[in-house]
N, CA and C atoms as a LAMMPS dump frame, in Angstrom:
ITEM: TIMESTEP
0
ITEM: NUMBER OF ATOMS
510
ITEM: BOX BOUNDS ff ff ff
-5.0000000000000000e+02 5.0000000000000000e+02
-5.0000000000000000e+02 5.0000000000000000e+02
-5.0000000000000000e+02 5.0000000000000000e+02
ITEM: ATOMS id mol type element x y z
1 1 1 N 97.769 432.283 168.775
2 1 2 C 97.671 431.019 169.439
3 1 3 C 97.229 429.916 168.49
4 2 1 N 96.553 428.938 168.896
5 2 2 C 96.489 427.488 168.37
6 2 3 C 95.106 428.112 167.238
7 3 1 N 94.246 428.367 167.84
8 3 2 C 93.472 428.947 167.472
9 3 3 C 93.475 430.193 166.056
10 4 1 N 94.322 430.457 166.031
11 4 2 C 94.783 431.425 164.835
12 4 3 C 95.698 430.563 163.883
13 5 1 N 95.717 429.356 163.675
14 5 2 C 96.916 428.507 162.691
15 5 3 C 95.806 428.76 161.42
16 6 1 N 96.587 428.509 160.554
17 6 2 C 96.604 428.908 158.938
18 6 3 C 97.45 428.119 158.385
19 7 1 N 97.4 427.606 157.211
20 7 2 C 98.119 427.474 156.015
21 7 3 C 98.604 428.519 155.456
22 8 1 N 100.106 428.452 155.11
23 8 2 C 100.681 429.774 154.509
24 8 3 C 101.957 428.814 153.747
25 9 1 N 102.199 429.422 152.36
26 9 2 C 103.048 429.098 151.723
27 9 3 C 104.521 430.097 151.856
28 10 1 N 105.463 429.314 151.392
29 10 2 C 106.582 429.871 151.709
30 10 3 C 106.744 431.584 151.022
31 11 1 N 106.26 430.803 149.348
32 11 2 C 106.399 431.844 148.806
33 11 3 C 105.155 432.533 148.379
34 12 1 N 105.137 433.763 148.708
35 12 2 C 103.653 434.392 148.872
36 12 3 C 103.054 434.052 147.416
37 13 1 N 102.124 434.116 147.544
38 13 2 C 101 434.075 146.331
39 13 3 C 99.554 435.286 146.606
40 14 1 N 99.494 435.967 147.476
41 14 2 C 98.453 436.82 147.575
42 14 3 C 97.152 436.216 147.901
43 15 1 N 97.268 435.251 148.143
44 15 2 C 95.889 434.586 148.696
45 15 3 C 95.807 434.625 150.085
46 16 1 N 94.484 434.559 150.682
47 16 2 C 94.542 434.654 151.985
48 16 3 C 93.469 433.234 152.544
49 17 1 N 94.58 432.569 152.946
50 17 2 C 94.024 431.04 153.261
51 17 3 C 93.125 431.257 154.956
52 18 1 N 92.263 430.384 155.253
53 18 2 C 91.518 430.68 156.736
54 18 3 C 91.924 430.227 157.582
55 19 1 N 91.613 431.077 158.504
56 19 2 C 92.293 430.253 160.534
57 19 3 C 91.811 429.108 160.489
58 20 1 N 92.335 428.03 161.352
59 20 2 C 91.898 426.709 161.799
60 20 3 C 90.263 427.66 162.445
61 21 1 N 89.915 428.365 162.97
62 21 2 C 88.867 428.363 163.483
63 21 3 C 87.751 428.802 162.491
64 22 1 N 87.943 429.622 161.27
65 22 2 C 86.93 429.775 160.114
66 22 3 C 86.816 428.429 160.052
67 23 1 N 87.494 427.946 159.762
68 23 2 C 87.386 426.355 158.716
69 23 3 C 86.202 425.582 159.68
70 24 1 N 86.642 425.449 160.698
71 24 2 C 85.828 424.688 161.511
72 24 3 C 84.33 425.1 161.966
73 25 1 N 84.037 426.287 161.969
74 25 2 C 83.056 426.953 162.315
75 25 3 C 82.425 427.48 160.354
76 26 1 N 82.938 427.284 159.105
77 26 2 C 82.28 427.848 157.915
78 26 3 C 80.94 426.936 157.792
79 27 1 N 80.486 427.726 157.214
80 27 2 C 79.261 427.743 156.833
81 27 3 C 78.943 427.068 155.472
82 28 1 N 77.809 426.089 154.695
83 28 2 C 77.625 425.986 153.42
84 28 3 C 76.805 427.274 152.539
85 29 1 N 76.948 426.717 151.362
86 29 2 C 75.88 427.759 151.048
87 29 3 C 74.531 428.613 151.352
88 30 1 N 73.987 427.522 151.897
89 30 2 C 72.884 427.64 152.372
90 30 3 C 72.844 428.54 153.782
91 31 1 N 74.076 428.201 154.621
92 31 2 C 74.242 428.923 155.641
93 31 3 C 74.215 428.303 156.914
94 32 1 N 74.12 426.567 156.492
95 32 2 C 74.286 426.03 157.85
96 32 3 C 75.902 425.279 157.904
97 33 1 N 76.222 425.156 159.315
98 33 2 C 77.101 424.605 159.325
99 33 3 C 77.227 422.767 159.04
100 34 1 N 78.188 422.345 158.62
101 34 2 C 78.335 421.09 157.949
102 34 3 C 79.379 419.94 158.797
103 35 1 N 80.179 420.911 159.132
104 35 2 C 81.08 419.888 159.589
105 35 3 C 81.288 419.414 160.617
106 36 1 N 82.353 417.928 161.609
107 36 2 C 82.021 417.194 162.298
108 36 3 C 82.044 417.468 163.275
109 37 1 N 82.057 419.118 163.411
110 37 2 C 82.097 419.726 164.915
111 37 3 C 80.878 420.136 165.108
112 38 1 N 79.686 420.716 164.003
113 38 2 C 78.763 421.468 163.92
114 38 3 C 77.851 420.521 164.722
115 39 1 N 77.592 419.605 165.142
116 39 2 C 76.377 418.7 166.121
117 39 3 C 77.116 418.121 166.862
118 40 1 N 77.079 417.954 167.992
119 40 2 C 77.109 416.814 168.868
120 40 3 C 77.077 415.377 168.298
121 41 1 N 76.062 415.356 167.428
122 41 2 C 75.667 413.87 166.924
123 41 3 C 76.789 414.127 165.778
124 42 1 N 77.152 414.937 164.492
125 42 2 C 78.099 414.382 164.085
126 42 3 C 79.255 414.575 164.585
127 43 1 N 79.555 414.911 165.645
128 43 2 C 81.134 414.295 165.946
129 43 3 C 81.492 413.612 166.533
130 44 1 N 79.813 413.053 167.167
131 44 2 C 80.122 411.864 167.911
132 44 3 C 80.129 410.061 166.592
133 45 1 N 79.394 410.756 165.599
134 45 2 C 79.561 409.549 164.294
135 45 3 C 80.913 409.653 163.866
136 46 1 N 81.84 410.474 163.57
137 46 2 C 83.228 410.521 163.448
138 46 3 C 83.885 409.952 164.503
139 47 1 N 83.971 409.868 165.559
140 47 2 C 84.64 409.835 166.789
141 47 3 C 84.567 408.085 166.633
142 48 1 N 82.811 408.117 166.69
143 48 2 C 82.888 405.764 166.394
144 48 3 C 83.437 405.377 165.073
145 49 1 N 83.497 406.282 164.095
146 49 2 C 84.303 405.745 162.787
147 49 3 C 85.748 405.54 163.191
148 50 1 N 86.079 406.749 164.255
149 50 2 C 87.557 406.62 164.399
150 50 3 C 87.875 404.975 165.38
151 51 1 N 87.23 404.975 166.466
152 51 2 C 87.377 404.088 167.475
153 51 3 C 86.941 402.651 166.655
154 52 1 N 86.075 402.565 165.503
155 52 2 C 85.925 401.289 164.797
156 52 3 C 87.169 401.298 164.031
157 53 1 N 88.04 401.92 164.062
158 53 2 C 89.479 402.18 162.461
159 53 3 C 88.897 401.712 161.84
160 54 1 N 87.404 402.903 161.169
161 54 2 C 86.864 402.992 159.998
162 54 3 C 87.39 403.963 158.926
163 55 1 N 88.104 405.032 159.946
164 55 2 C 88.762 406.401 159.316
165 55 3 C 90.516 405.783 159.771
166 56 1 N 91.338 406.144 158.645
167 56 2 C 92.28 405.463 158.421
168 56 3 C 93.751 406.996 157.709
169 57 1 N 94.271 407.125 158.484
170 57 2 C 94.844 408.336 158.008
171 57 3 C 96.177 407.193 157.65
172 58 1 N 97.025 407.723 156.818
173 58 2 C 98.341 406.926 156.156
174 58 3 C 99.432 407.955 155.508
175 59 1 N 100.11 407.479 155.969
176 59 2 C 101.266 408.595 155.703
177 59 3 C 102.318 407.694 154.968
178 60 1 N 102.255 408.304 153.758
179 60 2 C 103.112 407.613 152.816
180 60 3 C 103.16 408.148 150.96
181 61 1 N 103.84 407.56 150.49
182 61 2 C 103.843 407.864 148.757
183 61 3 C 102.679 407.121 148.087
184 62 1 N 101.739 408.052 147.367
185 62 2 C 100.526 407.003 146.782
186 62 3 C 100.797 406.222 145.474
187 63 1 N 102.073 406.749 144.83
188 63 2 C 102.573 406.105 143.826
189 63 3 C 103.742 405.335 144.518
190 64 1 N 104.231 404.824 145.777
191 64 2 C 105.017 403.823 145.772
192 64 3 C 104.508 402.786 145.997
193 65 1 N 105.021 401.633 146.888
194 65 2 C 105.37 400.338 146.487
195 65 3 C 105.164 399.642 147.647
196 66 1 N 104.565 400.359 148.841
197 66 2 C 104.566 400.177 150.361
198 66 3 C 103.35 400.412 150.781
199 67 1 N 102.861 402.324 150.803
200 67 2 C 101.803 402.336 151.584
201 67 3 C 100.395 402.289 150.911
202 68 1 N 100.097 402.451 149.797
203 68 2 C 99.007 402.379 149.245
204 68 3 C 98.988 400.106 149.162
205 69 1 N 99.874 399.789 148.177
206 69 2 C 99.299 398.294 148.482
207 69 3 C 99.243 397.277 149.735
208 70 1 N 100.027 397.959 150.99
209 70 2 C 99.514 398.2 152.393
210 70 3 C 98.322 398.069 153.003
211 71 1 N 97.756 399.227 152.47
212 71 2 C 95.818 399.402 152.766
213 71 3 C 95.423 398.8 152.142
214 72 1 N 95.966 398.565 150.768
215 72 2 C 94.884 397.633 150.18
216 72 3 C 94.558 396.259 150.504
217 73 1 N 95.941 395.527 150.675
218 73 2 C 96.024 394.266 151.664
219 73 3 C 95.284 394.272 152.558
220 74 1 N 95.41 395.044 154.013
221 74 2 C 95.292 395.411 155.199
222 74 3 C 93.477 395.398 154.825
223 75 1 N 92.782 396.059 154.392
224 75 2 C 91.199 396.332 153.538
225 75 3 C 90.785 394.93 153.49
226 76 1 N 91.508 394.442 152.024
227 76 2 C 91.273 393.075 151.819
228 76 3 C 90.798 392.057 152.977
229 77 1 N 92.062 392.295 153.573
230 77 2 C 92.122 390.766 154.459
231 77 3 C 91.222 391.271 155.474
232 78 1 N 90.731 392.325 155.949
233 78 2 C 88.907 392.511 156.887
234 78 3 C 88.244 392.246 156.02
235 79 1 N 87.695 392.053 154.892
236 79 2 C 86.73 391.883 154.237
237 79 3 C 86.334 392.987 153.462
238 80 1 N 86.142 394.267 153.802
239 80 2 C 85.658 395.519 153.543
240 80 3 C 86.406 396.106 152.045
241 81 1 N 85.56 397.266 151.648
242 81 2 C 85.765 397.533 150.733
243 81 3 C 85.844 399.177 151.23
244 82 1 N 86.277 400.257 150.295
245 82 2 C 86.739 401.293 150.526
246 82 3 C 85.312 401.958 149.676
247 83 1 N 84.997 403.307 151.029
248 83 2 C 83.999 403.543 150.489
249 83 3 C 84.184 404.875 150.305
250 84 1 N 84.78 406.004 150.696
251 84 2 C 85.777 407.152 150.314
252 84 3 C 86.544 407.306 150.255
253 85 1 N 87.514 408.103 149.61
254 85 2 C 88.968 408.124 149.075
255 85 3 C 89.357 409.686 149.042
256 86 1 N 89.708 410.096 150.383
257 86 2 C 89.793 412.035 149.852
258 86 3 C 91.266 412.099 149.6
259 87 1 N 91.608 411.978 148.537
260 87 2 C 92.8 412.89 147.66
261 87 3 C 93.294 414.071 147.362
262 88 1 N 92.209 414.893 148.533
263 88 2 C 92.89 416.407 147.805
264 88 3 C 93.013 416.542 146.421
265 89 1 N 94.377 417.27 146.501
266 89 2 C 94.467 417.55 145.348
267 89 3 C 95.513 416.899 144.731
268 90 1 N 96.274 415.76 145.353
269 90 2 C 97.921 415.086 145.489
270 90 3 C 97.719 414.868 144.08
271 91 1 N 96.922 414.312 143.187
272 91 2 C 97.244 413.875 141.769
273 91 3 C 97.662 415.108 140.882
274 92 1 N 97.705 416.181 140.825
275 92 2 C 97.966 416.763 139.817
276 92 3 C 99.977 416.966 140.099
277 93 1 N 100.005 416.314 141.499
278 93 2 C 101.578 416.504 141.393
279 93 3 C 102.095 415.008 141.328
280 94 1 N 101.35 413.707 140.962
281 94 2 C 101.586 412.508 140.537
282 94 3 C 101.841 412.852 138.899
283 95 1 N 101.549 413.395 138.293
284 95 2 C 101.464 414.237 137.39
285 95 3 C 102.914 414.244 136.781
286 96 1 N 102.974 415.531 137.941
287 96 2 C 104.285 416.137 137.267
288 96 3 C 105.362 415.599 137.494
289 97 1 N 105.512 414.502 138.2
290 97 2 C 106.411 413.285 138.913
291 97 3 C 106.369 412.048 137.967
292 98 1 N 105.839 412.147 136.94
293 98 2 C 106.023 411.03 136.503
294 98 3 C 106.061 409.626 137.521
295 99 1 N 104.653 409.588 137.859
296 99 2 C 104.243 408.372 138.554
297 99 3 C 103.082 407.793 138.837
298 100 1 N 102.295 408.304 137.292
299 100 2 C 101.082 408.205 137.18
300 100 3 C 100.216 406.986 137.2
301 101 1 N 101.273 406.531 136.332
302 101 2 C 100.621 404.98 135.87
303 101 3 C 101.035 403.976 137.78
304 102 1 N 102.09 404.54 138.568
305 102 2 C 102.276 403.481 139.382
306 102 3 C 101.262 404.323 140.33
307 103 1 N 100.592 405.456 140.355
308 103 2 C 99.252 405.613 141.391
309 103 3 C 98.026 404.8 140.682
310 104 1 N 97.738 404.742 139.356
311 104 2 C 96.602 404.38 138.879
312 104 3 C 96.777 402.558 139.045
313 105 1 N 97.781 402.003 138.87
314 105 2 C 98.171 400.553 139.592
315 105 3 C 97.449 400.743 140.932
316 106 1 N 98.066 401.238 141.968
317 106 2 C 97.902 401.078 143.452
318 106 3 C 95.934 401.819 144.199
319 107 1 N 95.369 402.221 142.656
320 107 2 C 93.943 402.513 143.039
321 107 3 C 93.609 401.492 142.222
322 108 1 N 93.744 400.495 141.599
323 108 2 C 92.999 399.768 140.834
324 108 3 C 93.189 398.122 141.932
325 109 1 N 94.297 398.333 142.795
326 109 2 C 94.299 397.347 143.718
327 109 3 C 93.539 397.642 145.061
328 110 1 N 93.012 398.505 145.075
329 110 2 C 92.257 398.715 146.293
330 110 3 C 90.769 397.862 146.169
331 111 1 N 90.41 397.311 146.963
332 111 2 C 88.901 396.878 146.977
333 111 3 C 88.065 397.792 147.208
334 112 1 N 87.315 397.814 146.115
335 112 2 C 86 398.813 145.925
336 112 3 C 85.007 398.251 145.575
337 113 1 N 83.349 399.072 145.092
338 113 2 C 82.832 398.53 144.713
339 113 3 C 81.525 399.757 143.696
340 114 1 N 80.262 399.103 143.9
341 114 2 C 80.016 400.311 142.651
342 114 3 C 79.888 401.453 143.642
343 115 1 N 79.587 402.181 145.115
344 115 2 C 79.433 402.719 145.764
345 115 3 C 80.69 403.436 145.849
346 116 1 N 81.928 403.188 145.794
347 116 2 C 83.166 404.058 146.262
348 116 3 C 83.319 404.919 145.237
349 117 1 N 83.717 406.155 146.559
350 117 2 C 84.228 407.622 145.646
351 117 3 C 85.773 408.107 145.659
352 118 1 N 85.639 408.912 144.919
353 118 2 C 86.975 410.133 145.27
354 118 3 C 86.475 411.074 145.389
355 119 1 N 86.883 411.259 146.435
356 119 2 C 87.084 412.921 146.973
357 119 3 C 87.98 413.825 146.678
358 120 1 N 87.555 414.935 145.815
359 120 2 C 88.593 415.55 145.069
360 120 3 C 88.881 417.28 145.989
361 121 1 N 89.832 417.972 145.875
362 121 2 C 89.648 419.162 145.836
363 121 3 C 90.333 419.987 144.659
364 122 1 N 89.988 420.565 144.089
365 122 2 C 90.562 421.077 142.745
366 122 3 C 90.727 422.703 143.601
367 123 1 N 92.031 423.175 143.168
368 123 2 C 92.695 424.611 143.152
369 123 3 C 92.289 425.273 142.167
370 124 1 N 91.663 426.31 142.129
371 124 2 C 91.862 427.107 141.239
372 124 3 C 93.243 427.829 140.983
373 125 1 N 94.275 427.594 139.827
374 125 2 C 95.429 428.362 139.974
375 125 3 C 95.088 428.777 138.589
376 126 1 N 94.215 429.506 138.285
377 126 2 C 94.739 430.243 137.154
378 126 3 C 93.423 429.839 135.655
379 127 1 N 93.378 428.65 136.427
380 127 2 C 91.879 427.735 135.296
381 127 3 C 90.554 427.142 136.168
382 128 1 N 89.644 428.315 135.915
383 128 2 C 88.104 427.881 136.717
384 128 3 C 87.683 426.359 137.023
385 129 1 N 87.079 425.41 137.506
386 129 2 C 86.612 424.511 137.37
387 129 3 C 85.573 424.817 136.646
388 130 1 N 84.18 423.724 136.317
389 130 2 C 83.612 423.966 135.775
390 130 3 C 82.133 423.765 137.54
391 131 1 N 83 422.902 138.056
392 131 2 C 81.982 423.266 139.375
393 131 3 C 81.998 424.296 140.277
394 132 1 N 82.757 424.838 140.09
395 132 2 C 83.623 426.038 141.047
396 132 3 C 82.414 427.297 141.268
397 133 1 N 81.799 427.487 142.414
398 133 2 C 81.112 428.268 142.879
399 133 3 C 81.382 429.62 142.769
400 134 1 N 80.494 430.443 141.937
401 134 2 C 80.393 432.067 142.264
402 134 3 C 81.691 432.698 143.374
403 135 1 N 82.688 433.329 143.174
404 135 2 C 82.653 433.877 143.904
405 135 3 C 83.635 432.916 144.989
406 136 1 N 84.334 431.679 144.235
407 136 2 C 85.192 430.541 144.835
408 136 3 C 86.48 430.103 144.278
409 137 1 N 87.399 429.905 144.497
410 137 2 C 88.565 429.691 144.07
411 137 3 C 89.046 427.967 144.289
412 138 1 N 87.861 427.097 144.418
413 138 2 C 87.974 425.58 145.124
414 138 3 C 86.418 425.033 144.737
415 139 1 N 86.831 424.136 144.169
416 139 2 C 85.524 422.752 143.995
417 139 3 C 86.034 421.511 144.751
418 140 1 N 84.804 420.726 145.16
419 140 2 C 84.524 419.512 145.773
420 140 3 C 84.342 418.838 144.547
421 141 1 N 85.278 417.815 144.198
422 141 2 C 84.925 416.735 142.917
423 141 3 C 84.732 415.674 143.477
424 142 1 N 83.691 414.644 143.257
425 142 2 C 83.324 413.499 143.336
426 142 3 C 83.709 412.742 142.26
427 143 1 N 84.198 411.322 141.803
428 143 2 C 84.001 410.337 140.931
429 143 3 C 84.309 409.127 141.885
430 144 1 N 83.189 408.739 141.056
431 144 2 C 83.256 406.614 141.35
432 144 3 C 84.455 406.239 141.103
433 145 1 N 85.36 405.691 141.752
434 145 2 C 86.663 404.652 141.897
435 145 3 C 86.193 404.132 140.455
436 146 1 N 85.361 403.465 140.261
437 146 2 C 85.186 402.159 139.188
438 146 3 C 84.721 402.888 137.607
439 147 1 N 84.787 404.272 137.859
440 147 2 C 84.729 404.898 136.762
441 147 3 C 85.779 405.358 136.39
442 148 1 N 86.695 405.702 137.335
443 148 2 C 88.104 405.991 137.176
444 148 3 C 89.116 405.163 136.932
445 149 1 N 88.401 403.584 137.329
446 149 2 C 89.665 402.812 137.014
447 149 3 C 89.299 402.038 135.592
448 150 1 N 88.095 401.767 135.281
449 150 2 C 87.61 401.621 133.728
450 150 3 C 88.064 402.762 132.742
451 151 1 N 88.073 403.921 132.741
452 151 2 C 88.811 404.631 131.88
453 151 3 C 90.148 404.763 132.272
454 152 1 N 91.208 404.417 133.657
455 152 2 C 92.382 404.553 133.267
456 152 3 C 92.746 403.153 132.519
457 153 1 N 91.962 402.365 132.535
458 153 2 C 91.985 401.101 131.75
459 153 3 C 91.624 400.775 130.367
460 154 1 N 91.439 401.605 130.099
461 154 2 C 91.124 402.192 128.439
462 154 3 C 91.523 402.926 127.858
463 155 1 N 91.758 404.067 128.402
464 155 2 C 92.737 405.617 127.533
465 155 3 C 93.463 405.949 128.933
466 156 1 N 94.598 405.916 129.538
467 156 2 C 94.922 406.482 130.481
468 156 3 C 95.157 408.319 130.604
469 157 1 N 95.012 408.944 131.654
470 157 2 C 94.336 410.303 131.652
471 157 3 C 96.045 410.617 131.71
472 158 1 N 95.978 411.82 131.158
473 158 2 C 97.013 412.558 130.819
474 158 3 C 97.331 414.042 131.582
475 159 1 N 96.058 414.414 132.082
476 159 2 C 96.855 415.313 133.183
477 159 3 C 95.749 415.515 133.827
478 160 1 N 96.304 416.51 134.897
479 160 2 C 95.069 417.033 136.062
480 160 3 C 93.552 417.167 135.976
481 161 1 N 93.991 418.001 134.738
482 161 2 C 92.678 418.771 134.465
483 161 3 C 91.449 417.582 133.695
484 162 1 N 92.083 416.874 133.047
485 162 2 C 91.421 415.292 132.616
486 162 3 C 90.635 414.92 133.874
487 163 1 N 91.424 414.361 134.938
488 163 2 C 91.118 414.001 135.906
489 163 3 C 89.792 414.217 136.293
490 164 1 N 90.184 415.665 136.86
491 164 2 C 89.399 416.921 137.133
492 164 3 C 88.432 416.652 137.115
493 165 1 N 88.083 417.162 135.585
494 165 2 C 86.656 417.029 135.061
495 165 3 C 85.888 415.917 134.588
496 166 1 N 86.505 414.966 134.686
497 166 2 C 86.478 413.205 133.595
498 166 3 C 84.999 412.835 134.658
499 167 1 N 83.839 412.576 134.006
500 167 2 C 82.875 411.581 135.284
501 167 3 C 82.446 411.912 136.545
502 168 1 N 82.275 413.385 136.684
503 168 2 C 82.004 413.844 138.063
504 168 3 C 80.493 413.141 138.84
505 169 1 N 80.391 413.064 139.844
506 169 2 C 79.167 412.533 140.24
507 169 3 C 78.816 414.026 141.106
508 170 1 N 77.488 413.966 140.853
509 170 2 C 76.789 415.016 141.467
510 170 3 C 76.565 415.178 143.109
């Protein structure tokens, strides 16, 4: 049922990805739960982020020409500035697309400030992170927007793993 959905790739890889219901119910290290289901109170702070369209989902190419300078406009003209940015993991296939330089354009037009992050998730396929937990195949990367766009403004980054590791915030 609904309750048993998973991520599964076409072509097997031997990994065994979690039910929609692990995910929602996992645990941190420590052993408490974290996420916006785990309290009442936080899913009721998600729920007013959503109803303020503070949380902003967008469906589009981050290296084209539409939906990223879109939000950024759209940002602009409320006043506000962008204060998380979760990217997954989409850059390491901006990458291989040759469309690097037109994603690092369309994050350098976003309004930020010294407070905004990226939210990273790094895969382990084959090369550890260097944050990558005991016993984990996935890190949470943090970097400041304004650290990322000062060095793509100086040496532009050359692949994933640059990325990756370039300025992590703790």
């Amino acid at each position: 049922g609904e309750r048993d959905l998973r991520f599964a790739l076409e072509k097997k890889n031997g990994r065994r990805y979690p039910q929609r219901r692990e995910l929602l119910s996992a645990k941190d290290l420590g052993g408490k739960q974290q996420g916006f289901l785990a309290t009442d109170e936080a899913f009721r702070f998600v729920q007013a982020m959503e109803k303020e369209h503070r949380v902003v989902p967008v469906v589009g190419d981050f290296a084209g020409d539409r939906a990223m300078p879109g939000v950024a406009a759209k940002i602009r003209e409320q006043g506000l500035t962008v204060s998380a940015f979760y990217v997954s993991n989409v850059e390491q296939y901006l990458f291989e697309n040759n469309v690097w330089a037109k994603w690092a354009k369309n994050i350098a037009a976003l309004p930020t400030d010294e407070k905004s992050l990226f939210v990273r998730a790094y895969l382990d396929q084959g090369k550890k992170h260097p944050r990558e937990k005991k016993g984990h195949r996935t890190a949470t990367i943090l970097q400041k927007m304004a650290d990322f766009n000062a060095r793509q403004a100086k040496k532009a980054y050359t692949s994933w793993w640059e990325v990756a590791t370039d300025q992590n915030v703790d």
